[in-house]
Structures are given as structure tokens and as C-alpha cells.
N, C-alpha and C positions, 0 to 999 in steps of 0.2 A: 926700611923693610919693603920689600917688594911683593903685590901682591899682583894676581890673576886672577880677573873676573872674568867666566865666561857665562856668554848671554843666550838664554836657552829659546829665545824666540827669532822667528823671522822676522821680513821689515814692516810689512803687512800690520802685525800684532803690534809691535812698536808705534805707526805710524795713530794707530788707532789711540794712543795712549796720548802723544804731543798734539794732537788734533783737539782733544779736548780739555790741554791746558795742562795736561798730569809728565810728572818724571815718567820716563822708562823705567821697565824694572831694573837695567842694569846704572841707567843712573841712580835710583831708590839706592841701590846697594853699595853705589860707589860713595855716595853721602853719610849713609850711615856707619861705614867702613870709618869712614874718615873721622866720622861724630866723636866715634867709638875709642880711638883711639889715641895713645895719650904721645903716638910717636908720629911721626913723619909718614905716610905711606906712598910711595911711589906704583900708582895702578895701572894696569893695562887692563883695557877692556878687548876682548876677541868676540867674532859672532861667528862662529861655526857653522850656524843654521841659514845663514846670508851667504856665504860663499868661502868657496874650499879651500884659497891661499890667505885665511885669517890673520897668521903671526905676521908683526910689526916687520920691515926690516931692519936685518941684525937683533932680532928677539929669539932666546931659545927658551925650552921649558921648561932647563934649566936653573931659569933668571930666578926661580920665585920661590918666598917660603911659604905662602900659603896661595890658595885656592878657593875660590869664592863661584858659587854655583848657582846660577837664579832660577824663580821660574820661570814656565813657557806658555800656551794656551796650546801647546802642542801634544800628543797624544802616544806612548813610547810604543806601542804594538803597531802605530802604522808605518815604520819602517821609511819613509821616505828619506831621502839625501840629507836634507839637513839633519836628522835623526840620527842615520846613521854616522853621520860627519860627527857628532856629539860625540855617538858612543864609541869610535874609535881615538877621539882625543881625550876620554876618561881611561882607554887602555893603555895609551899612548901614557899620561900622568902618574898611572898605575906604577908605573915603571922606574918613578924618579923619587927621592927622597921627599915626597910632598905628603902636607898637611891640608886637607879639602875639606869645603864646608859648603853641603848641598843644599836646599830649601825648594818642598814638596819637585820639582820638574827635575830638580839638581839631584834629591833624594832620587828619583827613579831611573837616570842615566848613570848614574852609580853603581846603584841595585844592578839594571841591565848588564852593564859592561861587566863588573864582578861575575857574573853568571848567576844572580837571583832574577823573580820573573815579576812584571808588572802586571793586573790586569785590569778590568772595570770594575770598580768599586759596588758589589751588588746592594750595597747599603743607598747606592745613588750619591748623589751630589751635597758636599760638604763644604758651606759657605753657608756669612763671610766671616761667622768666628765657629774653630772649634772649640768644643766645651768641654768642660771637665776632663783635659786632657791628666793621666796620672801617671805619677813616675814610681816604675819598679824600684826593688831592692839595687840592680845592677845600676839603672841610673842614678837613685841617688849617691851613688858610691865616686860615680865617672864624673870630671871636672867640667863637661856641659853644662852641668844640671847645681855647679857649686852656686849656694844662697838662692836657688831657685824653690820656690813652693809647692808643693809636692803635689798638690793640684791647681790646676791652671788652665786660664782659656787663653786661646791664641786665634791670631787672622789668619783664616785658609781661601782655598778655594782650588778643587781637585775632584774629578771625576774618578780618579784613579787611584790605586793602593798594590799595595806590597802583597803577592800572592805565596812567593819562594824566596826564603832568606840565603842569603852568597853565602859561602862557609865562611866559617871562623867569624860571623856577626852575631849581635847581642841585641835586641830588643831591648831601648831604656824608657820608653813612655807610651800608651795608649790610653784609645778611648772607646766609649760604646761604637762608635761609628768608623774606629780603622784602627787596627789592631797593631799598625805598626804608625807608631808619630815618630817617632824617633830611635835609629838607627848609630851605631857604630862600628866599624871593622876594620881588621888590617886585611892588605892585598901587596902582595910583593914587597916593596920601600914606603909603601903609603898608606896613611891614617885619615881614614875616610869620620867624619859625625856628619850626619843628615837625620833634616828635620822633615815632616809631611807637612808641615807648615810655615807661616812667614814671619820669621821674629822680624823681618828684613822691614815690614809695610807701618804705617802708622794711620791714625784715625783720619787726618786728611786724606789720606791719598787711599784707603778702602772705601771714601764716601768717594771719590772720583769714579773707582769702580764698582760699586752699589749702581750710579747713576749711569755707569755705559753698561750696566748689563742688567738692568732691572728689569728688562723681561725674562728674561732667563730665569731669574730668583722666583719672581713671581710663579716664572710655567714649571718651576719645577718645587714649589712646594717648601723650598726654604725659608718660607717668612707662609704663615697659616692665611692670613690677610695685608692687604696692601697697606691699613692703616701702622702693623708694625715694623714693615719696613721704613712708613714716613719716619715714625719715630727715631728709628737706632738710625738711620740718616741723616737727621736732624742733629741727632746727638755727636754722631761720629764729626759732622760736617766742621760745631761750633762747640765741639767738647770743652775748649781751653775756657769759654764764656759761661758756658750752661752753671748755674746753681742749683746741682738738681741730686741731693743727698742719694737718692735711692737711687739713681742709674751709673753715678759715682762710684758706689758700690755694686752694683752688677759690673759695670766694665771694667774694675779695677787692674786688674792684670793690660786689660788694652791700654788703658788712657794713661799709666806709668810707666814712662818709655824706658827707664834704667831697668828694671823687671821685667818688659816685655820683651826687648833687647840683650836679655842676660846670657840667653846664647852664644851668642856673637862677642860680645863682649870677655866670656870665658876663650873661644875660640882664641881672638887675638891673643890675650895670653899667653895659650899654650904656643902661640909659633915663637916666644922666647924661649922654650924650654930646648 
């Protein structure tokens, strides 16, 4: 099975990631791709946002049955190069019998390309779990959301939300804080499901970015005090170790990675069908 990961960050964002010892996001995704899956997968990885002769040679876009969308720390309204190099490779994808599966950056160059609209999130900043996210009627119905719990927290971190929905899309999960978590639609050949968040991340690797961006968390009010940030950092860091019944069950949707993964997981699926 051949898949297509494309990388929705520059090198910049990346290098800041291997600097401090952590996967990239599109390696995160090529891992769990692989985790996930009970077949063979042949990936390519493209960066779009790095430079504008990305495809392999002798690679078409053709090659692939599914489509794998990461996040970015990039921002869809400021239009620069790389941006729009994204969104005209989700046009360009639009076009081909493919099956795509975006997460929150991937969710919004999708959104865009389709012709729905991104904007600032006036709820502000949504990190590094969201909570009580809930799934509608239509998603529990859609094969995303199959053995999934009907409410559930998930790893985010997104300035930015879904303002205008593309035609012919479906809202399948929200929460108090972004009205659209999760997304599905057809566009010409292609069957788009994007999530506003990261079935993709696990507790290790959100304690890597707790710690490169904990000023941020702090200035912007995501954590009330610093002492509860030490905590869920703590916990995030050495989850598999901690004996600690009560946070066990707060983070239960994070720290079972079959469950928190179930997205993904469904995805693969569907590209047998």
C-alpha cells in the first residue's frame, strides 16, 4: 500500500523539533502509520513548505491510496510560498481518486483548498489536550469514529479554527472551544476526514513540546499555574511508570494509544475498501 505524507512545516519548525531530541512531526506520523498497520506500507514523505520541486523522481500522484496530512506551526491566512505551495498540492490531490487524512494544519489546508475559510480561533489558544471533545449523530454513524467514545479528550495545539465549511462537508465532533474537531467531505475524486487535532502525537513526544514551548502555555493561560503544568509533564513525560489511579483516569483517552489512535487506525482501513 502506498502512502503520501505530506509535511506541513518548514525546515526551521522541524529543525527546532531534532534539536531537542524529538521526531518530526512527519516522522511522528510515518511511525505511527507504520505502527498501525497490519500491512506493508511503502511512504513517501514530501515537504511542500521547504521547496517547490518536492515529488521524488519518477513519483506521480498518482502512486498513492491514501494521503496523510501533518501539522505545521504555520498559520493558513498568511499566504506565504510555502502555504500556498500546500494549498495548491491539496487542489492538485483533489483531482485524483484519493483518500486524505488531515490533522489540525492538514485539517485547514484542506478546509482552504476546498474553498471553506480558516480563521483565529477567538476562543484563543487550544493546548496540549483538548477536552471533552463530542461526536455528533453524523459521526457516530461515519467509520472514523467506529469503537470510538463518544466523548473524548485528545492532543491539540492550534491557534486557529474552522470559520466556513466547503460544500458538501459534515461536522462529526466538537467542543466548547472549536466547533469544528472533526470534519469529512467529498471534493471531485476525493475523500477528505480531518481532525482539528492529533490522534498522530503520544504522551512522550507532547511532554517534548510542553518543554519547548512552555512559555507560551504559561503566557497564554493554558495551564492557570505553573505548578499544573509541572504536573501533567510529569505525568505525560513517565506515564508508562507513574502508579497514579486518579490521573490514570483523567488521561485515559491519551495514555491508550489503541483509542487515541482509533482514527488513524479506521482511516487505514478504509483505503482497502
Amino acid at each position: 500500500m502506498n502512502i503520501l505524507i505530506v509535511d506541513g512545516n518548514e525546515q526551521e519548525a522541524s529543525k527546532q523539533y531534532t534539536n531537542m531530541g524529538m521526531d518530526t512531526q512527519y516522522e511522528v506520523y510515518k511511525k505511527v502509520l507504520e505502527n498501525l498497520s497490519q500491512n506493508n506500507l511503502n511512504i513517501v514523505v514530501v515537504h511542500p513548505a521547504i521547496k517547490d520541486n518536492y515529488l521524488p523522481h519518477g513519483v506521480s500522484l498518482d502512486d498513492f491510496d491514501g494521503v496523510a496530512w501533518t501539522g505545521s506551526v504555520l498559520n493558513i491566512y498568511d499566504m506565504s510560498s510555502s502555504i500556498v505551495n500546500q494549498i495548491e498540492l491539496a487542489k492538485s490531490l483533489f483531482t485524483k481518486k484519493n483518500k486524505i487524512f488531515g490533522s489540525c494544519w492538514g485539517l485547514q489546508v484542506l478546509v482552504t483548498a476546498a474553498g471553506g475559510k480558516i480563521r483565529k480561533n477567538p476562543k484563543g489558544l487550544e493546548a496540549v489536550v483538548a477536552k471533552e471533545i463530542t461526536i455528533n449523530e453524523k459521526g457516530i454513524n461515519h467509520p472514523m469514529y467506529d469503537k470510538k467514545s463518544k466523548v473524548f479528550d485528545a492532543f491539540c495545539w492550534h491557534y486557529d479554527d474552522t470559520e466556513t465549511l466547503p460544500l458538501n462537508s459534515n461536522v462529526l465532533a466538537s467542543n466548547t472551544k472549536s466547533e469544528v474537531q472533526s470534519i469529512t467531505f467529498e471534493i471531485n475524486n476525493s475523500n477528505v476526514w480531518a481532525v482539528q487535532y492529533h490522534p498522530e502525537f503520544d504522551p512522550i513526544w507532547i511532554a517534548g513540546l510542553m518543554k519547548q514551548r512552555q512559555d507560551i502555555l504559561l503566557s497564554e493561560k493554558a495551564f492557570s499555574e505553573k505548578k499544573y503544568f509541572d504536573e501533567e509533564l510529569k505525568f505525560f513525560s513517565n506515564y508508562q511508570n507513574i502508579d497514579n489511579k486518579k490521573n490514570k483516569d483523567k488521561y485515559k483517552d491519551l495514555i491508550n494509544l489503541n483509542n487515541h489512535t482509533l482514527e488513524l487506525s479506521n482511516w487505514i482501513l478504509s483505503l482497502a475498501d
